[in-house]
N, C-alpha and C positions, 0 to 999 in steps of 0.2 A: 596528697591524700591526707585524711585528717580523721582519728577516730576518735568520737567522744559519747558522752553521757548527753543522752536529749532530755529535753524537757516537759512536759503538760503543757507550753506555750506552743508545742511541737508535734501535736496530733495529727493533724491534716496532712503533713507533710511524714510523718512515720505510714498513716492509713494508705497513702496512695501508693509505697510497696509493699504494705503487709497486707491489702488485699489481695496481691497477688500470686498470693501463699492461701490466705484466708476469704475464698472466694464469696461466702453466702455468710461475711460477718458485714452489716452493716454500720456506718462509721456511729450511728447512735450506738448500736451494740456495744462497738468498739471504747465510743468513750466511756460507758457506765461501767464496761468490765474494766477499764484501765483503773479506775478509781477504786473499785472491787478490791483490785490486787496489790493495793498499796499497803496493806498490812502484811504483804510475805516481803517486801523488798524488791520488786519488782523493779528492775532497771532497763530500761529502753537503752541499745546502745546502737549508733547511726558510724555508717562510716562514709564519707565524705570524698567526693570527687571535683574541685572547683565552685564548692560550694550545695550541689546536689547529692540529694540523699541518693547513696547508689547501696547499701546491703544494711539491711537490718536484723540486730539482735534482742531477744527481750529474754531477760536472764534472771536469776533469785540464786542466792548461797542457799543452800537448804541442809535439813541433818535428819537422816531416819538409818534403821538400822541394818540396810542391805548395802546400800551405797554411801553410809557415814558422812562426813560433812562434804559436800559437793555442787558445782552449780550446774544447773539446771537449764538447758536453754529449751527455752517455751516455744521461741519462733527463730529462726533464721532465715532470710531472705534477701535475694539479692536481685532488682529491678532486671525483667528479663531482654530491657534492651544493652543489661550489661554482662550477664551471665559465660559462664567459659572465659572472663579476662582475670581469673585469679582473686577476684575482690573478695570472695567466701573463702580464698584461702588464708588470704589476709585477717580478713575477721575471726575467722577459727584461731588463730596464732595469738592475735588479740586476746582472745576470751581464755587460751589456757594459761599466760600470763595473769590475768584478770583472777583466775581459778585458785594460780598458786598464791598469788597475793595476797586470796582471802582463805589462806592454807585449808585449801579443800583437795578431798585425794582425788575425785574424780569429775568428767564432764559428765549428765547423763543428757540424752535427748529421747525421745519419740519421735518416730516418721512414718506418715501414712504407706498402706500397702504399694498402693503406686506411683510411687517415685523411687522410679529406680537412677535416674541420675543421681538426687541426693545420695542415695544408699553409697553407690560407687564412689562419691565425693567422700564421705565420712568413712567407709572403708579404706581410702588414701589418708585420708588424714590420723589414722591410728583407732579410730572405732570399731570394736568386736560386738556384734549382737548377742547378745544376752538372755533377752528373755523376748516374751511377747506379751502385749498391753490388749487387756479383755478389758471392754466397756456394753455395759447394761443400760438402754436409753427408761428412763421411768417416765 
């Protein structure tokens, strides 16, 4: 197993598990916003099974004043022909390593209402809910 920092050379092969988190992002979407978000630091982080992309992370240090300097994970996922073999737990282990490195006090994420595997996943892994995310479509 191998986890590292992917690349922009590495789209195609990040799109084909992060659609299956983000189901109605098309990969055009996908790469305009990927460039979009190159001014927050946005890190694509892949973890590796024999070579296949098996969970992906796409992550930013960020700093505001409720949860102070912290990273952020935007997307987590993990290919669901490999899901329940521990790889998200692995990744999660990763990223708070990752967190303290870049001396942030906290992980934060957002997860849609229904997923409640996730929920129970980040609940094992030390995650307390907090608050809840109001979004207004214009």
């Amino acid at each position: 197993m191998q986890i590292r920092e992917m690349n922009l050379k590495e789209l195609d092969v990040i799109y084909e598990v992060l659609s299956q988190l983000r189901a109605g992002l098309t990969f055009k979407e996908f790469d305009d916003l990927v460039y979009d978000m190159r001014h927050m630091d946005y890190k694509m982080i892949g973890l590796f099974e024999r070579g296949k992309l098996i969970t992906y992370a796409g992550v930013a240090v960020q700093t505001n004043f409720y949860h102070k300097r912290h990273l952020y994970v935007y997307d987590l996922v993990t290919d669901s022909a490999y899901r329940s073999q521990s790889f998200g737990k692995e990744m999660m282990e990763y990223l708070e390593v990752y967190a303290k490195t870049a001396m942030c006090e906290n992980i934060v994420l957002s997860s849609g209402l229904q997923r409640e595997k996730a929920h129970i996943f980040y609940n094992k892994s030390g995650f307390m809910k907090k608050s809840y995310v109001f979004i207004k479509s214009l």
